[in-house]
C-alpha positions in Angstrom: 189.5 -36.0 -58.7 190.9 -39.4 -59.0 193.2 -40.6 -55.8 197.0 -41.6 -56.5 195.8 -45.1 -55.9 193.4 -45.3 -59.1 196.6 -44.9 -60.9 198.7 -48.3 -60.8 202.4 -49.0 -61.9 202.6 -51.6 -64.2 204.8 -53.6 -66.1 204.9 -55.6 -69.0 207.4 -57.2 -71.4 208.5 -57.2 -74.8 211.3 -58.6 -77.0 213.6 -55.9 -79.0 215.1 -57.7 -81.9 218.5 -57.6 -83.7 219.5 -57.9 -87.3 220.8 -61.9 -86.6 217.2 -63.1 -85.4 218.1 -62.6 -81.7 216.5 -60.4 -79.3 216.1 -58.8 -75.8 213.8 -58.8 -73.5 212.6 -55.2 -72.2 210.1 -54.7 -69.7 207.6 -51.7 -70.2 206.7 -49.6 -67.5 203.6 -47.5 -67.2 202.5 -45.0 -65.0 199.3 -42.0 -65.2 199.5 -42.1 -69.0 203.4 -42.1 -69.5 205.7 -45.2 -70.2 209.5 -46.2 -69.5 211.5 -49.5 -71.0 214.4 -51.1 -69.5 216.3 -54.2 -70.2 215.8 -57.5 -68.2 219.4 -59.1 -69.3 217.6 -61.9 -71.1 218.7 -62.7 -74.5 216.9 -65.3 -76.8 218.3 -66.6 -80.2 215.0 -67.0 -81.6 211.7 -64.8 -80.5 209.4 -65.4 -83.7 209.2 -69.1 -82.2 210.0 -69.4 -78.4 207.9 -65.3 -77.7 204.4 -66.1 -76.8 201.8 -63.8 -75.5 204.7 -61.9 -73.1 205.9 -65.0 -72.3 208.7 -67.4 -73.0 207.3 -71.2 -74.1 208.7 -74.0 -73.1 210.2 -76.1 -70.2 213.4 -74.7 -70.9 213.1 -71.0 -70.1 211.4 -71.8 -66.7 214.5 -69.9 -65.1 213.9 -67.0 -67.0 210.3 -66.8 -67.0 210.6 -66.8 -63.1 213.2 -63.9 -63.0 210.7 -62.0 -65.8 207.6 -62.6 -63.2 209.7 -61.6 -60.2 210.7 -58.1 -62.1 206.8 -57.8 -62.7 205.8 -58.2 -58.6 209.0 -55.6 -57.9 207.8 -52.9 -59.8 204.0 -53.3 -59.5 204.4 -53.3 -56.1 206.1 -50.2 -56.1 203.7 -47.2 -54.5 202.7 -45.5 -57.3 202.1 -42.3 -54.9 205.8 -41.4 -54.6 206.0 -41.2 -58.5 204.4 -39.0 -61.4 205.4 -40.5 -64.3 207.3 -44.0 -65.3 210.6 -42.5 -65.6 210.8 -41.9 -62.0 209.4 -45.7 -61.8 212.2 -47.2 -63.4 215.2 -45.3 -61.9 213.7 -46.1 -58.7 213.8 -49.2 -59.4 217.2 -49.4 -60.5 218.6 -47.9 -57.3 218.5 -44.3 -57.0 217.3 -43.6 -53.9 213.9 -42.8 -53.7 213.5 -39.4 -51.7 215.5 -37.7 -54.8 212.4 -39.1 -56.8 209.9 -38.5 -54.2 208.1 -35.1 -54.8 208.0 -33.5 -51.3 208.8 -30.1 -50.0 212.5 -30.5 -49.8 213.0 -31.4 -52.9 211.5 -28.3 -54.6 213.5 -25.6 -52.2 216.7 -27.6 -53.0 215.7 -27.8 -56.8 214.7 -23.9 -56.8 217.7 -23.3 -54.8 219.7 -24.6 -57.4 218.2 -22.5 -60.4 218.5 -19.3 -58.3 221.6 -19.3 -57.1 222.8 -19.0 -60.7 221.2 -15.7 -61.0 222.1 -14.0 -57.6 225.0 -12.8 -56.3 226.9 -15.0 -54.0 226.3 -13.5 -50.3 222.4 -13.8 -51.2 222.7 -17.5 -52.5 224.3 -18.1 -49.1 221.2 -16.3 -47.3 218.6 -18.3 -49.3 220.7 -21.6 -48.2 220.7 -20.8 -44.5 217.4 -20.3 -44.9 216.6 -23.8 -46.2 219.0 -25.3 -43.5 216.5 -23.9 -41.4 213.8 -25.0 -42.0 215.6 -28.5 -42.2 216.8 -27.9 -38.7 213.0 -27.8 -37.7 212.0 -30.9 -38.9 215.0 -32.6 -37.0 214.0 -30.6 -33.8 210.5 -31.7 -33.6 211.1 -35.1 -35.5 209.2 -34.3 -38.3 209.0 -36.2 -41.9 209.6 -34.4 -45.3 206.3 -33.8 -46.4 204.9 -34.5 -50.1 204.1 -31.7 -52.2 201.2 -33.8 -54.2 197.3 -32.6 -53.5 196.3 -36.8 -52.9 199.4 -38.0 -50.7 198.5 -38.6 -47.4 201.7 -36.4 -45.9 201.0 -33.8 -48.0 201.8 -29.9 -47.3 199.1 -28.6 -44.8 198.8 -24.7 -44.2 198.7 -25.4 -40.4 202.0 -27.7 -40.8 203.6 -24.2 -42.2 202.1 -22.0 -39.8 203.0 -23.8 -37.0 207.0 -23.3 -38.2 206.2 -19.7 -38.5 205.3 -19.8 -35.4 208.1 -21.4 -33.8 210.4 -19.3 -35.7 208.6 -16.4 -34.3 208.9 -17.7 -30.6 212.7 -18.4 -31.3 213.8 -15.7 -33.6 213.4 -11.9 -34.3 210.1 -11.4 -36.0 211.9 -9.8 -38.9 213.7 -12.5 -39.4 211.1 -14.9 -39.4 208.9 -13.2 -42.5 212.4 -13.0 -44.2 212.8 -16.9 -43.7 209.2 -17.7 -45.2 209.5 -15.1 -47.4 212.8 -16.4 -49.3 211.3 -20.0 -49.2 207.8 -18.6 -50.0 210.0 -17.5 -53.5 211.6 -20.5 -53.9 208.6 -22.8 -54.1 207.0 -20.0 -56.4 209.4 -20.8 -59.0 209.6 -24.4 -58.7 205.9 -24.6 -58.8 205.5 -22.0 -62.0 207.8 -24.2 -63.8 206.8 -27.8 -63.0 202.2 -26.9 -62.8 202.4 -28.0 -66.2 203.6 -31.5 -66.2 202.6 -31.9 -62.6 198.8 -31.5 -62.2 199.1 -32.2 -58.8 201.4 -29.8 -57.2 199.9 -27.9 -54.4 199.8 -24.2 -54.5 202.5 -22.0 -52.8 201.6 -22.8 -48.7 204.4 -20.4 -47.7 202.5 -17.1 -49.3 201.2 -14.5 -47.5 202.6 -15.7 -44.0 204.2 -12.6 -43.3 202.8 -11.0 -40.2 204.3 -8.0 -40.1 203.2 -5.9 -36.6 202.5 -2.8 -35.6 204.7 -0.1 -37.5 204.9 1.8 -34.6 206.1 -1.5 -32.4 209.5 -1.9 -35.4 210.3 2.1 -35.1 210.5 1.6 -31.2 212.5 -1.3 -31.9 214.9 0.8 -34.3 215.1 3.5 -32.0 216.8 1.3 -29.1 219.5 0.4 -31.4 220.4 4.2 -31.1 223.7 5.0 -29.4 224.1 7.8 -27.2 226.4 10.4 -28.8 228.1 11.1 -25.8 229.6 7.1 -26.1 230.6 8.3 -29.8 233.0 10.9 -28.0 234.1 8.7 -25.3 234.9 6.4 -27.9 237.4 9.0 -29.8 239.0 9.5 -26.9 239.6 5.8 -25.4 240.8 4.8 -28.6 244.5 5.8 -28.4 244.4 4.3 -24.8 243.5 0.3 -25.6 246.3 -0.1 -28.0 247.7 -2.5 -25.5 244.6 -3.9 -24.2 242.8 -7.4 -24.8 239.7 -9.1 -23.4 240.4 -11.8 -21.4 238.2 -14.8 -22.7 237.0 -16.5 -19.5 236.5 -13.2 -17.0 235.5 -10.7 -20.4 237.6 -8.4 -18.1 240.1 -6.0 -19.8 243.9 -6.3 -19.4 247.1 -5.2 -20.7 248.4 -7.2 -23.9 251.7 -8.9 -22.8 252.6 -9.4 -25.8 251.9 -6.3 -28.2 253.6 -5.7 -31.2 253.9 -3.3 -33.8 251.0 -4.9 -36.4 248.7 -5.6 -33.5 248.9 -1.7 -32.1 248.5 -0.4 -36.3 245.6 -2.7 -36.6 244.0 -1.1 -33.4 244.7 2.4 -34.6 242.7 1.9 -38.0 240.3 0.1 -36.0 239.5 3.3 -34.1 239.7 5.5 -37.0 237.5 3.2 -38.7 234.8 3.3 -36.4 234.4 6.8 -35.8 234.0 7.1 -39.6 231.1 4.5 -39.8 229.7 6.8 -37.0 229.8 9.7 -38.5 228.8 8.5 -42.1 226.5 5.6 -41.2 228.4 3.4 -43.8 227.8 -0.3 -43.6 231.1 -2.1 -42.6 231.1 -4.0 -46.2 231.3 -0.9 -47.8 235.0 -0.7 -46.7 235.7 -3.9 -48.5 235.5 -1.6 -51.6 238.6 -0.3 -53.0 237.5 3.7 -53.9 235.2 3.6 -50.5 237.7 6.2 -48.8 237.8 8.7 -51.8 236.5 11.9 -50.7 234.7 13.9 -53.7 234.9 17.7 -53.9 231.5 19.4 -54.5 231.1 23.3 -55.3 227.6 24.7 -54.0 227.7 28.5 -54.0 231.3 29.3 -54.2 231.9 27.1 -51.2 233.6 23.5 -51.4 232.1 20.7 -49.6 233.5 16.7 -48.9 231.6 14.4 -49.7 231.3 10.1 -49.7 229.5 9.2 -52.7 229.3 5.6 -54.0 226.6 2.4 -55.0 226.1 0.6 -52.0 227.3 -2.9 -52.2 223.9 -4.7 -50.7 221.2 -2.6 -52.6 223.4 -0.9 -55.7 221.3 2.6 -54.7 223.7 5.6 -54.0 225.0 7.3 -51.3 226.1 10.8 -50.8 227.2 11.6 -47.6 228.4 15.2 -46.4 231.3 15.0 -44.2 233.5 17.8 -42.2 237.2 18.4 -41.9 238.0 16.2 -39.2 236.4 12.9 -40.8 238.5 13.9 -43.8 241.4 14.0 -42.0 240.5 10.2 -40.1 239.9 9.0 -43.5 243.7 9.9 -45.0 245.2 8.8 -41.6 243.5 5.6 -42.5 243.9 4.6 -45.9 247.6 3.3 -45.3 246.8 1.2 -42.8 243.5 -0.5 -43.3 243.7 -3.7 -42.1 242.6 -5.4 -45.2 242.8 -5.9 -48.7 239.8 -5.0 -51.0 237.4 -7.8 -51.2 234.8 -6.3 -53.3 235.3 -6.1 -56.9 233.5 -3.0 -59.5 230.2 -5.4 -59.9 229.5 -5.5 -56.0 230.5 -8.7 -55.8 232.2 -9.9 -52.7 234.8 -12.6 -51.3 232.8 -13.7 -48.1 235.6 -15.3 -46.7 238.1 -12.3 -46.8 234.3 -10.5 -45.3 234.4 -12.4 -42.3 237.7 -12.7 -41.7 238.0 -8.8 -41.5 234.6 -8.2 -39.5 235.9 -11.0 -37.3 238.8 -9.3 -35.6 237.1 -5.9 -35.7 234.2 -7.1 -34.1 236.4 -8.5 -31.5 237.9 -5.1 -31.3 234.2 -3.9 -30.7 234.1 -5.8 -27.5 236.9 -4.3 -26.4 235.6 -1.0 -27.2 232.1 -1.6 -25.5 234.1 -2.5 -22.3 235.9 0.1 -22.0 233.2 2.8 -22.3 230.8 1.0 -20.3 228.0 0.6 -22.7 224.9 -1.7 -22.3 225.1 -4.0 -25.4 227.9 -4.7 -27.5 229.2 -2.1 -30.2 228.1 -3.0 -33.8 228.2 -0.9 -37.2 224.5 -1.2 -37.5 224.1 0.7 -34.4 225.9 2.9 -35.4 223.7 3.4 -39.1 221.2 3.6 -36.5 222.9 6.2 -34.4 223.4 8.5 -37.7 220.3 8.7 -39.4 218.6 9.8 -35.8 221.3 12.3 -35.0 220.9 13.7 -38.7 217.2 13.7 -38.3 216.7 15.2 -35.1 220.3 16.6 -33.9 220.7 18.3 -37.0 217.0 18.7 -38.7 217.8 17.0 -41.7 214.8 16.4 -43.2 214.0 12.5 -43.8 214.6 12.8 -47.8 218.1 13.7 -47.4 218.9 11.3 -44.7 217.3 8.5 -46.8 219.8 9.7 -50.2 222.7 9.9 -47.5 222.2 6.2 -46.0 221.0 5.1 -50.2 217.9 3.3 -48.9 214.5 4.5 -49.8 212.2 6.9 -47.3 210.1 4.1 -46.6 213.3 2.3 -45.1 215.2 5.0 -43.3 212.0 5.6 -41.5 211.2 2.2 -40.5 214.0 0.7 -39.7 217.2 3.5 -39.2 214.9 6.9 -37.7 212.6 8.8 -36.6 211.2 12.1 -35.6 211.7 12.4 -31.6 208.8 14.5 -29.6 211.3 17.0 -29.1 212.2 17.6 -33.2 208.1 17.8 -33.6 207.7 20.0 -30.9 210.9 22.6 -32.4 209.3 21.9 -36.3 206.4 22.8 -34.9 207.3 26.0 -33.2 209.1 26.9 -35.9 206.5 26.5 -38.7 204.1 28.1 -36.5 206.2 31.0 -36.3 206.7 31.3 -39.9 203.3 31.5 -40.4 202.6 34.1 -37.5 204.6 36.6 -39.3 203.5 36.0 -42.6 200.3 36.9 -41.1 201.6 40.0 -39.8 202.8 41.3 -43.3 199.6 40.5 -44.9 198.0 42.8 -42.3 
């Protein structure tokens, strides 16, 4: 294979002429097979006599001559390693600045940023973003160069070079959150690469796949067990919550004290605040849910002559339904809190959100959380996740609902309700146990 350096830039001129005689001089660039032309801003009246062998004749055009040479050294000079083809040559040349020329690693995740966040929805276009900000914020930390996506340049993409940011991802974030980092720029690079192989020979093949190391399945359950809240907080929380109306944190102790100030809004706010999280908690609903507009309508369903509530919508984040049973009294907190939900709607019918309005709601309920968590003395802060967490296990092993019908309640899959929102405890196999083994004692009996 031939190195970038067998390839030179260069440069060569020509005059264009015009219908009086006159005529310009261009200079030709060339580059790996392809070829640019620009103008030099020299004008000649007569080219069929002064035009000689790429060259201007006679004492006269010394000046010009000079300034054609010069443009000649400029752009043969030029590294022809930073360039594929003699377009790039030229516009470099004119002033663009080269690292939006240069092929490197940057410039294809902000280039396959660009074309996907066209066909995503907003909150996920913001995802993939942090995630390149990321991996920008690495190179600043350990003072590292953007790196050339070309097989020949010498600070090309190395495997190693991309492990090693795995690696310190790992060491500094979750691991889960590490494979979805490379994971979303292992997709970007993907499609830049698919759509540029063709005129670019010399890309190098997607470095960030198959960097996920995912771990022991057993080690994540553990982990998405200790998110579990006891129940008995649940119950301490429903009864606390008519008590804090008038309490804040205090920002530099994080001690709880009495609101001086309270008013009427602040109290109302508090009240669906409390209502609200007792209904995540006993639904498992994800707090953007309740930026939907129908999220509180309760849907009647007949099974046997008997009516049952139920929750039943598309999730926002994965479009897959939900159907979740609920009794009497969560009907009754969910019509004490539709006229007073502390915000407007900021989903719209396609699942499409307003992240602004999104954080601005979870911002002062999440504050309200830390009031919450103080007050009932639990280790960790409060979060609606915990509390998805929290339902799926008490459904699964409080209640024996099988794992199918706490996946369709949550609308996730069974493969994701059991490894990241529950699992069986060694009590629940122990009782399923028991009770299968007694099933099949007696059906042993009345076949003998």
């Amino acid at each position: 294979m031939r190195k970038f350096n067998q390839f030179p830039i260069t440069a060569s001129f020509y005059p264009k002429r015009n219908t009086k005689g006159g005529a310009v001089i261009y200079c030709k660039i060339s580059l790996r097979g392809t070829q640019s032309a620009l103008t030099t801003g020299i004008s000649i009246e007569n080219a069929d006599k002064c035009w000689r062998a790429g060259a201007l004749e006679g004492r006269k055009f010394n000046d010009e001559n000079f300034k054609l040479q010069s443009i000649r050294k400029d752009i043969e000079d030029m590294d022809s390693s930073y360039y594929t083809n003699a377009d790039e040559v030229k516009r470099a040349y004119l002033g663009e600045e080269q690292e939006n020329i240069k092929l490197t690693i940057f410039n294809a995740l902000d280039w396959a940023f660009e074309q996907k966040k066209r066909k995503v929805k907003e909150s996920h276009s913001i995802n993939i973003k942090n995630q390149i900000i990321r991996f920008k914020k690495y190179f600043e930390i350990k003072n590292l160069t953007d790196w050339s996506i070309l097989i020949d340049h010498p600070n090309k993409v190395t495997r190693v070079k991309v492990i090693n940011y795995y690696n310190w991802m790992c060491d500094n974030l979750a691991h889960s959150t590490s494979n979805t980092n490379i994971g979303q720029l292992c997709a970007l690079y993907k499609t830049y690469y698919k759509t540029h192989q063709d005129s670019i020979p010399d890309l190098i093949p997607n470095v960030f796949s198959e960097m996920q190391e995912h771990g022991d399945k057993q080690d994540r359950i553990d982990q998405a067990i200790s998110r579990k809240i006891d129940w008995k907080y649940v119950e301490k929380i429903n009864k606390v919550r008519h008590d804090i109306l008038d309490v804040i944190l205090e920002k530099k102790s994080g001690k709880l004290k009495k609101d001086q100030k309270p008013t009427e809004l602040k109290n109302q706010n508090k009240r669906a605040y409390g209502l609200l999280t007792m209904i995540i908690a006993n639904t498992g609903l994800s707090f953007v849910e309740f930026g939907k507009e129908d999220v509180l309508d309760i849907n009647h369903i007949m099974v046997k002559d008997k009516r049952g509530l139920q929750l039943s919508a598309r999730r926002v984040k994965t479009g897959m339904r939900y159907r979740i049973p609920i009794d009497k009294k969560v009907a009754e907190m969910i019509e004490e809190l539709k006229p007073i939900m502390p915000w407007k709607p900021y989903v719209n019918n396609k699942r499409e959100q307003d992240l602004k309005k999104n954080k601005k709601a979870y911002s002062a309920y999440r504050y309200y959380l830390k009031v919450l968590s103080k007050a009932i003395g639990i280790d960790g802060e409060l979060s609606p996740h915990r509390f998805r967490h929290t339902f799926a296990m008490r459904q699964l092993n409080d209640k024996g609902v099988n794992l199918e019908t706490v996946a369709a309640m949550l609308g996730d899959t069974i493969k994701t309700t059991s490894e990241n929102y529950a699992d069986y405890t060694d009590k629940t196999i122990q009782e399923n146990y028991n009770k299968q083994t007694a099933i099949y004692s007696e059906m042993l009996l009345r076949q003998s």
